[in-house]
C-alpha positions as CSV (number, residue, x, y, z in Angstrom):
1,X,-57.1,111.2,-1.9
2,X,-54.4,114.3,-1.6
3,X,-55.4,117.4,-4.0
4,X,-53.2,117.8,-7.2
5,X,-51.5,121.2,-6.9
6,X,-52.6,123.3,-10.2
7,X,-48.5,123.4,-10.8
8,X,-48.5,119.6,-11.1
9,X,-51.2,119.0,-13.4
10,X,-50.0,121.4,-15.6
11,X,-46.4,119.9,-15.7
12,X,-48.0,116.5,-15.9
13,X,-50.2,117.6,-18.7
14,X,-46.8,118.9,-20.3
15,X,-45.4,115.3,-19.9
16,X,-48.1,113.8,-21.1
17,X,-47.8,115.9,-24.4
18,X,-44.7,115.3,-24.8
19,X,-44.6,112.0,-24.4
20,X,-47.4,111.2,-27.2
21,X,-45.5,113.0,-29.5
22,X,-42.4,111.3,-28.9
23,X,-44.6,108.1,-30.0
24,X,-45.4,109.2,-32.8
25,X,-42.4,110.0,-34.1
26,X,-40.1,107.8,-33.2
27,X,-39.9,104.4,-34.8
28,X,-40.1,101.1,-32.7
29,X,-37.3,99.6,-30.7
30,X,-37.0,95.9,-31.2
31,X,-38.7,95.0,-28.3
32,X,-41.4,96.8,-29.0
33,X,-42.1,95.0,-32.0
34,X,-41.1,91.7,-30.6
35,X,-43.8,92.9,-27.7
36,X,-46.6,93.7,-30.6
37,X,-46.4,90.5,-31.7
38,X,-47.4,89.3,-28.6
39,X,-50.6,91.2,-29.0
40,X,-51.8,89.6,-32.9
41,X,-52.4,86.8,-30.2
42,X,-53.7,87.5,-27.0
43,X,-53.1,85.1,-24.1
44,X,-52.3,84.3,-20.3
45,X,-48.4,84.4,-21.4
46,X,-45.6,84.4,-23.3
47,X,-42.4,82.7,-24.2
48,X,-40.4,85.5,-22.4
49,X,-42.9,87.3,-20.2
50,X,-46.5,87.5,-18.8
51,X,-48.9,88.9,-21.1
52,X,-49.5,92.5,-19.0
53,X,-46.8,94.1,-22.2
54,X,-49.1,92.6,-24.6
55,X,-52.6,93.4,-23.2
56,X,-51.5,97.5,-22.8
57,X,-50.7,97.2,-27.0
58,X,-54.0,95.6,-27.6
59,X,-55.7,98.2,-25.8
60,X,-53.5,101.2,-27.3
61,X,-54.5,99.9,-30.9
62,X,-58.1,100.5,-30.0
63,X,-57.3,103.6,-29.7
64,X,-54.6,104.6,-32.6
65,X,-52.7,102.8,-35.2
66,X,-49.2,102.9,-35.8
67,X,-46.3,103.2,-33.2
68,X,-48.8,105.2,-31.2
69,X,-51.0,101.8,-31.1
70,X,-48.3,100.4,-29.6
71,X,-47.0,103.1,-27.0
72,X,-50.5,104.9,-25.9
73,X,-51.1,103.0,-22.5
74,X,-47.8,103.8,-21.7
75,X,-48.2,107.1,-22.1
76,X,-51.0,107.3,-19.8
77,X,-49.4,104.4,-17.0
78,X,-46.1,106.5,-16.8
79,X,-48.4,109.8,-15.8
80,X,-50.1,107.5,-13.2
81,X,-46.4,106.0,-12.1
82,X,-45.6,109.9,-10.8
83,X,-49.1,110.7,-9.2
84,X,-48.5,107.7,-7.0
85,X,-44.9,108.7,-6.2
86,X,-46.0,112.2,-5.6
87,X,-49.1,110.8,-3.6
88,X,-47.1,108.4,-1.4
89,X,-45.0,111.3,0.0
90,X,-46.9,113.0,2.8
91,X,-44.4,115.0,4.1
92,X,-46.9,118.6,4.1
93,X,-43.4,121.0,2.1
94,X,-43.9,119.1,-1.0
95,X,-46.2,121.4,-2.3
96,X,-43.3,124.2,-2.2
97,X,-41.4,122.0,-4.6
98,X,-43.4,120.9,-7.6
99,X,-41.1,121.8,-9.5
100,X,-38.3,120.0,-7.9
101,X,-40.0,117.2,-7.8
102,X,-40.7,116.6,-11.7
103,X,-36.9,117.6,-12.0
104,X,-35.9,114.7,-10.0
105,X,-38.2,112.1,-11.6
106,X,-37.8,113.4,-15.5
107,X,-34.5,113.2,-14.8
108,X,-34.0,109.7,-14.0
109,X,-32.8,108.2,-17.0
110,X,-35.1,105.1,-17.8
111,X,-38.3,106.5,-15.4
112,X,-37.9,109.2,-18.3
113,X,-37.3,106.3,-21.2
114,X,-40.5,104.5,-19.9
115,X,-42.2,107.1,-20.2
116,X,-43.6,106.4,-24.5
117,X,-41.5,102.9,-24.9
118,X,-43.7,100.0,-24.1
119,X,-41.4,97.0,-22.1
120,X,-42.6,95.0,-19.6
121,X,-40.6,97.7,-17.0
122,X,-43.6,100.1,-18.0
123,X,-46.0,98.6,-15.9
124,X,-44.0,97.3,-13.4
125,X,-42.9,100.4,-12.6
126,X,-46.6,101.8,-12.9
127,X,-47.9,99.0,-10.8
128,X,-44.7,99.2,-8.2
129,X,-46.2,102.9,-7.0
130,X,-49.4,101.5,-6.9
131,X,-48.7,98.6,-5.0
132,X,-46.1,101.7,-2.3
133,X,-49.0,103.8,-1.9
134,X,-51.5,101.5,-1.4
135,X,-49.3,99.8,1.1
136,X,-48.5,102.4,2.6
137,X,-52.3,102.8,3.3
138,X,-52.9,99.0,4.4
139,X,-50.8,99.1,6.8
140,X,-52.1,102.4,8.4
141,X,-55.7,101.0,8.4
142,X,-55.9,97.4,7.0
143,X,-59.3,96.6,5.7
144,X,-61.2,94.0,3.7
145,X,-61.1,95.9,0.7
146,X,-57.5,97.2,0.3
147,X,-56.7,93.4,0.7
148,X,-58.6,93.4,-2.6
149,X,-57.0,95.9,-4.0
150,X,-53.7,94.9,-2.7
151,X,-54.0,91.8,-4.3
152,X,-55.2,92.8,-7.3
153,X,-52.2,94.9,-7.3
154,X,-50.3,92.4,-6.8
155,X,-51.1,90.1,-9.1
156,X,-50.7,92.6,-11.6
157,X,-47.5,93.5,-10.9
158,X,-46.4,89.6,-11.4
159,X,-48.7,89.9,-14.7
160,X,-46.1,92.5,-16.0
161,X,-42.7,91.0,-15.0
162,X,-41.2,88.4,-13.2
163,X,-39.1,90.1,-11.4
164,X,-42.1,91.9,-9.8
165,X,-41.8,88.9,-7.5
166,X,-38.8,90.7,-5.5
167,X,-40.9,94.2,-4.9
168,X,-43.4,91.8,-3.3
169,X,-41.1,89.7,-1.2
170,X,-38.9,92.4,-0.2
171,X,-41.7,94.6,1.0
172,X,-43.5,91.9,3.2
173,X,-39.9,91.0,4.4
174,X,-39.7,94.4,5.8
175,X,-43.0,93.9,7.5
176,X,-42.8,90.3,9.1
177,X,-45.5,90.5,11.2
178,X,-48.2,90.5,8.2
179,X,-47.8,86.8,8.8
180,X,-50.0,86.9,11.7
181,X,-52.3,89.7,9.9
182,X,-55.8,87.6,8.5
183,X,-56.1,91.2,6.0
184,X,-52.4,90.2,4.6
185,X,-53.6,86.6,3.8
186,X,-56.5,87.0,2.4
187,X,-54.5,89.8,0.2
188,X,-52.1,87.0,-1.1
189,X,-54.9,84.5,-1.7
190,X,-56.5,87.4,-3.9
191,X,-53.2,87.5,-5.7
192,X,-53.2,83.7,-6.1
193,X,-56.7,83.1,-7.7
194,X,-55.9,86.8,-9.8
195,X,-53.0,84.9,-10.9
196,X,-54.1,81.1,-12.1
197,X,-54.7,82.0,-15.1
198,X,-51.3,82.4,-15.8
199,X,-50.4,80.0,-13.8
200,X,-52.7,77.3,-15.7
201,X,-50.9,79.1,-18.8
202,X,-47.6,78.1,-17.8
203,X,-48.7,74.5,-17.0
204,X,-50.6,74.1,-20.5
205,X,-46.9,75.2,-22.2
206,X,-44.7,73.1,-20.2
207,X,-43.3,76.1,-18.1
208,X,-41.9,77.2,-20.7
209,X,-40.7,80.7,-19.4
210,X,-39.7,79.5,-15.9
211,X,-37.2,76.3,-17.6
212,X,-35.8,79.3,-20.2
213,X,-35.3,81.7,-17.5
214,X,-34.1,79.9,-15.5
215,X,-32.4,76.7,-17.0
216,X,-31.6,77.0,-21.0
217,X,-30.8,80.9,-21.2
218,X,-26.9,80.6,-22.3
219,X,-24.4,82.6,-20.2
220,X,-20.5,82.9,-20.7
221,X,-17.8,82.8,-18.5
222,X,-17.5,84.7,-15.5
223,X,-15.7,88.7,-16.7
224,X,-15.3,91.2,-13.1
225,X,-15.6,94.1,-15.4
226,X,-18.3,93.2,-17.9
227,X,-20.8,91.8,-15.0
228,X,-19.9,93.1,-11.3
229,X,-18.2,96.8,-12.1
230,X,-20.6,96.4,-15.4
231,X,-23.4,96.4,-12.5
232,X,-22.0,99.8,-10.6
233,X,-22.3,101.3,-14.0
234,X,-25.7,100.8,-13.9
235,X,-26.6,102.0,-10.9
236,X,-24.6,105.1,-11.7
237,X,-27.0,105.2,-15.6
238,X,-30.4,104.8,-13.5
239,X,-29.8,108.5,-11.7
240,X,-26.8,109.7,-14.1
241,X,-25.5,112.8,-12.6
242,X,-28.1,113.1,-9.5
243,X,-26.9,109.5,-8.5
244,X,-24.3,110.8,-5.8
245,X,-27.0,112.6,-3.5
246,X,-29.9,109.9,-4.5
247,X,-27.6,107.5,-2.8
248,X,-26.7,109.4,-0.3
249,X,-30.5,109.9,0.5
250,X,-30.6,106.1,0.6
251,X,-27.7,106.0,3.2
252,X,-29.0,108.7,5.2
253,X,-32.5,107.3,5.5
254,X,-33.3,105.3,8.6
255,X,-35.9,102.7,8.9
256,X,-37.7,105.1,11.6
257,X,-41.5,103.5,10.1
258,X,-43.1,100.5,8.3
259,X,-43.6,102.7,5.2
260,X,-39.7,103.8,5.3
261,X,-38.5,100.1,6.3
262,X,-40.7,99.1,3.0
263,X,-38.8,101.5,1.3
264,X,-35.5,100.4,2.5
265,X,-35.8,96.5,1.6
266,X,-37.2,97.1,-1.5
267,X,-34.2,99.1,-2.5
268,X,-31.3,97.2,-0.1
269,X,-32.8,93.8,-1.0
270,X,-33.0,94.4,-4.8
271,X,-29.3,95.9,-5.0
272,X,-28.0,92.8,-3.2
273,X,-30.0,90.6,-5.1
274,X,-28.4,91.3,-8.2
275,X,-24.5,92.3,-7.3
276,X,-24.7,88.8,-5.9
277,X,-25.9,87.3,-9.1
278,X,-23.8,89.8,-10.8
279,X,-20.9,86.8,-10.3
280,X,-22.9,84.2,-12.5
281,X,-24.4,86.7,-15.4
282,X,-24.5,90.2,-16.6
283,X,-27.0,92.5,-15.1
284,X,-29.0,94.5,-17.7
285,X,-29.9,97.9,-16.4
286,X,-34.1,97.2,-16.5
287,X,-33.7,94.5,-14.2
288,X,-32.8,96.9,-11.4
289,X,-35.5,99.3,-12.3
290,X,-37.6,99.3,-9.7
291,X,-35.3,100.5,-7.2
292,X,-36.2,104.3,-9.3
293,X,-39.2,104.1,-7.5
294,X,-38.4,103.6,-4.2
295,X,-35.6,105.9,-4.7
296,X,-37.7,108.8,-6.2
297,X,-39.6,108.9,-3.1
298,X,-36.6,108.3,-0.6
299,X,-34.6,111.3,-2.4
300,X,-37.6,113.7,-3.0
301,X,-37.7,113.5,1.0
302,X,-34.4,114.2,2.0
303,X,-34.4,117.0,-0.6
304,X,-37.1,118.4,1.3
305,X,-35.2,118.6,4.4
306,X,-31.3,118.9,3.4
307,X,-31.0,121.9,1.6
308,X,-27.7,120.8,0.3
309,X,-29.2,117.8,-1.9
310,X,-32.2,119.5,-3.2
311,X,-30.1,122.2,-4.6
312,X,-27.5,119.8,-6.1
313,X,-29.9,117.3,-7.3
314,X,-31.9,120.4,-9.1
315,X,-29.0,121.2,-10.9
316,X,-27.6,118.3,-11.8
317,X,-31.0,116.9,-12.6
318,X,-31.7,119.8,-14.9
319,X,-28.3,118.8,-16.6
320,X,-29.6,115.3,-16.9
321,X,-32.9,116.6,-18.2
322,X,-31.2,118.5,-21.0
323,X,-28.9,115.3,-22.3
324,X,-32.1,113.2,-22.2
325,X,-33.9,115.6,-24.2
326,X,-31.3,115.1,-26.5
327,X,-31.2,111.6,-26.6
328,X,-35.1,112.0,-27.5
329,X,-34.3,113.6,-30.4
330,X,-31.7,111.3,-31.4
331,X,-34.3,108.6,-30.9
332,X,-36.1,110.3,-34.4
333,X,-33.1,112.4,-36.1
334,X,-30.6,110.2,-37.1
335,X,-29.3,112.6,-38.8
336,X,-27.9,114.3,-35.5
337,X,-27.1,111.1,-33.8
338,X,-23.6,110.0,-33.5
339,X,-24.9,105.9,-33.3
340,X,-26.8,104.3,-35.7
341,X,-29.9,103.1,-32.7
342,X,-32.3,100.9,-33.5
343,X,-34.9,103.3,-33.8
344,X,-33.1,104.1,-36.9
345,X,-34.0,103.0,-40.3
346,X,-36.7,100.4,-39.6
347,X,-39.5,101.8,-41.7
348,X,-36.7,101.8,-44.6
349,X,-35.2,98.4,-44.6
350,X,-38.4,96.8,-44.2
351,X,-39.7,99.0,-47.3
352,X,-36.5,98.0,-49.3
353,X,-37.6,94.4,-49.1
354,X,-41.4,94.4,-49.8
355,X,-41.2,96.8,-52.3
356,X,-39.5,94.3,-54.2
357,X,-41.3,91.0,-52.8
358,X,-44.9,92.4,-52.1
359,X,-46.9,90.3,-49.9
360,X,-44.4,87.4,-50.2
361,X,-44.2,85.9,-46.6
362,X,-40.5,86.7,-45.2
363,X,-38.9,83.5,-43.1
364,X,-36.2,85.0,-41.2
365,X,-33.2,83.1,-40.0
366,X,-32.9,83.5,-36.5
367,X,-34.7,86.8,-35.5
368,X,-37.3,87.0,-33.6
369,X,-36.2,90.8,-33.8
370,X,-36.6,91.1,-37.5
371,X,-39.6,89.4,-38.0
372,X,-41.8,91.6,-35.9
373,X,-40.4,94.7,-37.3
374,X,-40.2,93.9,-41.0
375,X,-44.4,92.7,-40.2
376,X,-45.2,95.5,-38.6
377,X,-43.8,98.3,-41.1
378,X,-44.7,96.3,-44.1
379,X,-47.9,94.7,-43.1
380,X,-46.7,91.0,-44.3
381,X,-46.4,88.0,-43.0
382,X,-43.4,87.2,-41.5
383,X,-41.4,84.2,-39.4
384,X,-38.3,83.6,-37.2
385,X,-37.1,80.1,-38.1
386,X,-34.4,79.3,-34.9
387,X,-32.1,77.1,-35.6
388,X,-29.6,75.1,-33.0
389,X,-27.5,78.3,-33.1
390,X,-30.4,80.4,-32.1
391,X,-32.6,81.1,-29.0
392,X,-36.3,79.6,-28.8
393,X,-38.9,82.4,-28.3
394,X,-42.5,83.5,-28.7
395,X,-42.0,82.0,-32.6
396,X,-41.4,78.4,-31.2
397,X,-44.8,78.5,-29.4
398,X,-47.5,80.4,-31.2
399,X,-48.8,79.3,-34.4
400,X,-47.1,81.8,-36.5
401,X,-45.3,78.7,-38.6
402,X,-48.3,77.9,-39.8
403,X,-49.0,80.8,-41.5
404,X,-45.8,80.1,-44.4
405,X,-46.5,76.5,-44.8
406,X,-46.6,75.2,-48.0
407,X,-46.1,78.9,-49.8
408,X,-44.0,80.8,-51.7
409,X,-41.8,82.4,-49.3
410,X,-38.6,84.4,-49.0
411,X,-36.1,83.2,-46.5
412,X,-33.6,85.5,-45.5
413,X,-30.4,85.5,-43.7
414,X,-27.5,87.3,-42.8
415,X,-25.3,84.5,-42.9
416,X,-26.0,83.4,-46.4
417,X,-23.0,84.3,-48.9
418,X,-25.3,84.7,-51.7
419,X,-28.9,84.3,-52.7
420,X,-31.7,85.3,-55.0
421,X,-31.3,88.9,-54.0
422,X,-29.8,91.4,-51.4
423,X,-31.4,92.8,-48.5
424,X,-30.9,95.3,-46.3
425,X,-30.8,94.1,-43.0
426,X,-31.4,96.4,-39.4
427,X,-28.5,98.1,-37.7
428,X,-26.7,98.7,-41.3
429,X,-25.9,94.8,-41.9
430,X,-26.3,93.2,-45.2
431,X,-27.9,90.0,-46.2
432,X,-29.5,87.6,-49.4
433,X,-32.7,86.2,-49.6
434,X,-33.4,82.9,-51.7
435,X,-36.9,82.2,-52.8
436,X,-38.5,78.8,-51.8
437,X,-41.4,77.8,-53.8
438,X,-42.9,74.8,-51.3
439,X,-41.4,76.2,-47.8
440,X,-42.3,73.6,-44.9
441,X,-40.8,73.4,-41.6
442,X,-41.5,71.5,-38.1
443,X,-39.9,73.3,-35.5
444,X,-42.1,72.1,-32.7
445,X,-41.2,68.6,-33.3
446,X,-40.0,67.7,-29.9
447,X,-36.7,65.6,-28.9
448,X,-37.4,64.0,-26.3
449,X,-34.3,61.7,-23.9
450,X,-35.1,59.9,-20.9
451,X,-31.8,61.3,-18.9
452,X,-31.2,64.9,-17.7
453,X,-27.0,63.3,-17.8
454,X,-25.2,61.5,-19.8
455,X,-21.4,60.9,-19.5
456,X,-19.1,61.7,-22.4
457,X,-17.4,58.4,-22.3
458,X,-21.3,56.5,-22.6
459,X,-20.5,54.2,-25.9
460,X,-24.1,52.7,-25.2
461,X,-27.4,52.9,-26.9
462,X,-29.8,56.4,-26.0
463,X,-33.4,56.3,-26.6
464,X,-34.8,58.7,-28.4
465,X,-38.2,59.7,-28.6
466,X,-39.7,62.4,-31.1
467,X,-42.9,63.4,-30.5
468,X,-45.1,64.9,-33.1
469,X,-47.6,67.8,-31.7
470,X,-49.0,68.7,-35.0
471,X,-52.2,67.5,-36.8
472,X,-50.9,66.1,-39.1
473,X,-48.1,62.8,-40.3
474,X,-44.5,63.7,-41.3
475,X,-42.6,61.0,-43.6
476,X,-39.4,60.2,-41.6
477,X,-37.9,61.1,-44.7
478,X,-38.0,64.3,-44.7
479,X,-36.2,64.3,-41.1
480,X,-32.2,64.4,-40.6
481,X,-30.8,64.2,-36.9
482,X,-27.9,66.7,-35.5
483,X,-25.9,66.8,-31.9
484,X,-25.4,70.3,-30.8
485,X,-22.5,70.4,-28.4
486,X,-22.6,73.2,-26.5
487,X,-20.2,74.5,-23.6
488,X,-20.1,74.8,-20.0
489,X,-22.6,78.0,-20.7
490,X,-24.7,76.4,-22.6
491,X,-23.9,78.1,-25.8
492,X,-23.9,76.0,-29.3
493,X,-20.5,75.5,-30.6
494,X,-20.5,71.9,-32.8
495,X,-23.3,70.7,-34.8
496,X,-22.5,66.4,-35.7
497,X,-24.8,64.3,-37.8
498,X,-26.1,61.4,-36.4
499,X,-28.2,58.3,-38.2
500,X,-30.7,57.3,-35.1
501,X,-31.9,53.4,-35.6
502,X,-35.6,52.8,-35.2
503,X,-36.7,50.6,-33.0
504,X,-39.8,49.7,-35.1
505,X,-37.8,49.2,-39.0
506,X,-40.9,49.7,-40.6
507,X,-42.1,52.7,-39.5
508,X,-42.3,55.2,-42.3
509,X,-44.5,57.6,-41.0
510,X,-44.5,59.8,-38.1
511,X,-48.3,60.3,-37.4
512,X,-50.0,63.1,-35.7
513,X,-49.9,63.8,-32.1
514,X,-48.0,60.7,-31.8
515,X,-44.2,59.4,-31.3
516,X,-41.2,57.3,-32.8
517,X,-38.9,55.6,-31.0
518,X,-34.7,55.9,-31.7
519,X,-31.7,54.2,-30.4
520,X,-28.2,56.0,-31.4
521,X,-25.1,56.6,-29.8
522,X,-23.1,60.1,-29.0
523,X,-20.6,60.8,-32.1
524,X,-17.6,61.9,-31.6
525,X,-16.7,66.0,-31.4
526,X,-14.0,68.0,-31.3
527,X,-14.3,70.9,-29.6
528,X,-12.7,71.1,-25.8
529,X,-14.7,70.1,-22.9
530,X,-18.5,70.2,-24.1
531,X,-20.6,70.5,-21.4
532,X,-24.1,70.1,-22.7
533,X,-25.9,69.1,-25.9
534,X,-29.0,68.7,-27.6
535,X,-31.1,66.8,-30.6
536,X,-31.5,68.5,-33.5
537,X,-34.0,68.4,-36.0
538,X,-33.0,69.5,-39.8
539,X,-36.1,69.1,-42.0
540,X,-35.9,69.8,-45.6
541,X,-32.9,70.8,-45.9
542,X,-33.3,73.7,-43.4
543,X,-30.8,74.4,-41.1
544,X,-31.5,72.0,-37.5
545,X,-33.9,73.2,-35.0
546,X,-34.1,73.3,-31.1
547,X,-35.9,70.5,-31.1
548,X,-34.2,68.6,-27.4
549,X,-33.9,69.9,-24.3
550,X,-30.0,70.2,-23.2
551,X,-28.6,67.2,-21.6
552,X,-25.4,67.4,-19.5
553,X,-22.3,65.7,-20.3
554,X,-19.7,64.4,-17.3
555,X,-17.4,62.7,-17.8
């Protein structure tokens, strides 16, 4: 391995530094919480993600409590992210141009934010130079044991993101001839095996990330500014003001070696990847975040032999530098920040509420953002109940329900008009909370129709099956039936009542781990065009779950 100019360990040391403290001090994003929840219960995955987010908490709270618990390993991955850029560049000038160097990486606007926050990006990008540089080295010299390693690598990179799976593809795209190369193969199949766990995770919980990904997320209707110019934008935030000549680089560089070719699909074959889904959804900025590593190393190049770009991107980077060193301050001083961010206020809204509640569990109404923070800052136990209107996440899956049954708990929602008392709620929003002595809920009851279609104009009977995964029975009694009619984008709009018939009259009972049997018929609605729907469950009283999968209508 290359020798770390004296200059660069003392600039990454800097980093470093500064990065911890801006941990410290700065409260957690929503995410983060929603990420740290995660790690109360380790596992092979999550509703949302892999578990890689959650096992780099767990390992930071060995270490230190508090937001630093939840940020340390990211501290330490984002140092490693820049020694692998820097080490994957072997053009012999670079030592001239340290300095340069950390100028055009600190300056890149989420490289920099991933730097303390803890999202699944952080090792993705962490694990994205590792997987570059020891690529770069495979295919110089393929051996036995970086097929290990490569493996490993990759398998970690899918542990930390889904998306990981396009830095793969796109890299052995660009090298097609790894297909005939025994080292490549047995790489993958040490990727594979890394990965079963996961995989065996996924098959346990009904692939339960792959269908929300990929089938129940709601979307809206097609908008040309909001998603395709909305996706220039972003490619203009990654870079900010550097982003002219780091493009340029990107244009200018030629596919003149396996390494550079790497480079070139990884970066070509991600920003195609999403402009063209850019005309179904909107593309969030993270998504596209791996192309900062690819494009760290293609710029740092050409800055090393264009003297026009390395002194533009110097001083435009610096100018960057000097706003995001703002923005870091904004992140803890609210007082100087012209938005109210969600780093703001967290540590005082939750206090406002178990200061006067104690160690009262808190039952959220839809939040799986609130929930995490207000347990977190105040130490309580906390719940997101979803209802039909919601999202399912992590608080549908894990056994965090069980935790308020049958206590005296605090439900609170911004939506209620009135209520025992009023909250303060994250982002400056207000809400009530009403006490409920006897709180119960079933939200993984599951709804469960035979047909994936169903037309609109069907007068005939639909069987219904609920299924009862707990260990213990439910009366029927305490069970109501809804039909959420959602749109064309699969977003909730129309909530009917329905009265199911059982097919068995006498059943009173539904017992554990077992099912009932419905007939009913779709109600009438009156919103335009539905395009999907789903059963509800309301139990209690509470507001209907998600308790059905969605089931087209055509007509």
């Amino acid at each position: 391995m290359q020798k770390l100019p004296k200059l660069f360990i003392y600039i990454l040391g800097i980093i470093f530094v500064i990065n911890l403290i801006q941990s410290y001090f700065t409260d957690l994003i929503f995410d983060e919480a929603y990420y740290w929840h995660y790690a109360q219960n380790m596992a092979w995955g999550y509703f949302d993600h892999p578990p890689m987010v959650a096992f780099l908490i767990k390992l930071s709270s060995f270490f230190f409590n508090g937001e630093l618990g939840v940020r340390f390993m990211s501290c330490l991955l984002s140092i490693g992210t820049l020694v692998f850029i820097w080490l994957v560049i072997d053009n012999p000038k670079k030592k001239e141009f340290v300095l340069h160097f950390f100028v055009l990486t600190f300056s890149m606007t989420l490289l920099n934010a991933y730097g303390f926050f803890t999202l699944p990006d952080t090792p993705l990008l962490f694990f994205t130079a590792a997987f570059l540089y020891v690529y770069k080295k495979f295919i110089a010299a393929p051996s036995v044991a970086l097929s290990i390693i490569l493996g490993l690598i990759m398998s970690a990179l899918m542990y930390s993101k889904y998306h990981a799976v396009l830095v793969i593809v796109f890299v052995l795209l660009s090298n097609i001839k790894l297909v005939l190369n025994k080292y490549a193969w047995f790489a993958v199949f040490i990727a594979l095996v890394s990965y079963l766990p996961h995989f065996l995770w996924l098959y346990e919980n009904d692939f339960v990330s792959i269908k929300y990904h990929l089938f129940e997320r709601p979307n809206r209707a097609y908008e040309f500014n909001d998603y395709t110019v909305g996706f220039f934008v972003n490619l203009l935030a990654l870079f900010g003001l550097t982003f002219f000549w780091v493009y340029k680089a990107l244009w200018k560089t030629k596919g003149t070696n396996l390494f550079n070719k790497a480079l070139l699909f990884l970066t070509y074959g991600t920003l195609i990847f999403f402009f063209i889904s850019s005309f179904n959804r909107r593309i969030q900025t993270q998504w596209i975040i791996v192309i900062s590593i690819s494009l760290a190393i293609i710029a740092f190049n050409y800055m090393l032999e264009n003297e026009n770009a390395k002194k533009w991107i110097f001083r435009m980077g610096l100018v960057n530098i000097v706003l995001l060193i703002f923005i870091r301050f904004v992140l803890v001083f609210e007082e100087i920040s012209p938005i109210h961010y969600e780093s703001h206020g967290n540590k005082e809204w939750a206090a406002s509420i178990s200061d006067r509640v104690g160690d009262t569990p808190v039952v959220f109404e839809n939040s799986y953002r609130n929930a995490p923070m207000y347990e977190f800052y105040s130490g309580n136990i906390s719940f997101s109940l979803n209802n039909v209107m919601y999202r399912r996440n992590q608080y549908s899956i894990d056994d965090t329900e069980s935790k308020v049954q049958h206590k005296r708990i605090l439900y609170v929602s911004q939506y209620l008009k009135k209520g025992d008392i009023a909250v303060d709620l994250p982002k400056q929003k207000k809400g009530f909370g009403v006490y409920m002595d006897d709180f119960e809920s079933f939200r993984k009851l599951r709804a469960i129709l035979d047909e994936s279609e169903i037309s609109l104009n069907n007068h005939d009977d639909i069987s219904l099956k609920i299924y009862n995964p707990y260990d213990f029975d439910i009366p029927l009694s305490k069970l109501k039936y809804k039909v959420a009619f959602h749109t064309q984008y699969k977003r909730p709009e129309e909530i009917v009542a329905i009265t199911p018939v059982l097919k068995d009259a006498n059943t009173t009972v539904l017992k554990a781990k077992d099912t009932v049997f419905y007939n009913f018929t779709l109600p009438a609605h009156t919103m335009d065009d539905p395009g999907y729907f789903k059963v509800a469950i309301s139990e209690n009283g509470l507001q209907p779950g998600m308790n059905g999968d969605n089931i087209k209508l055509v007509n």
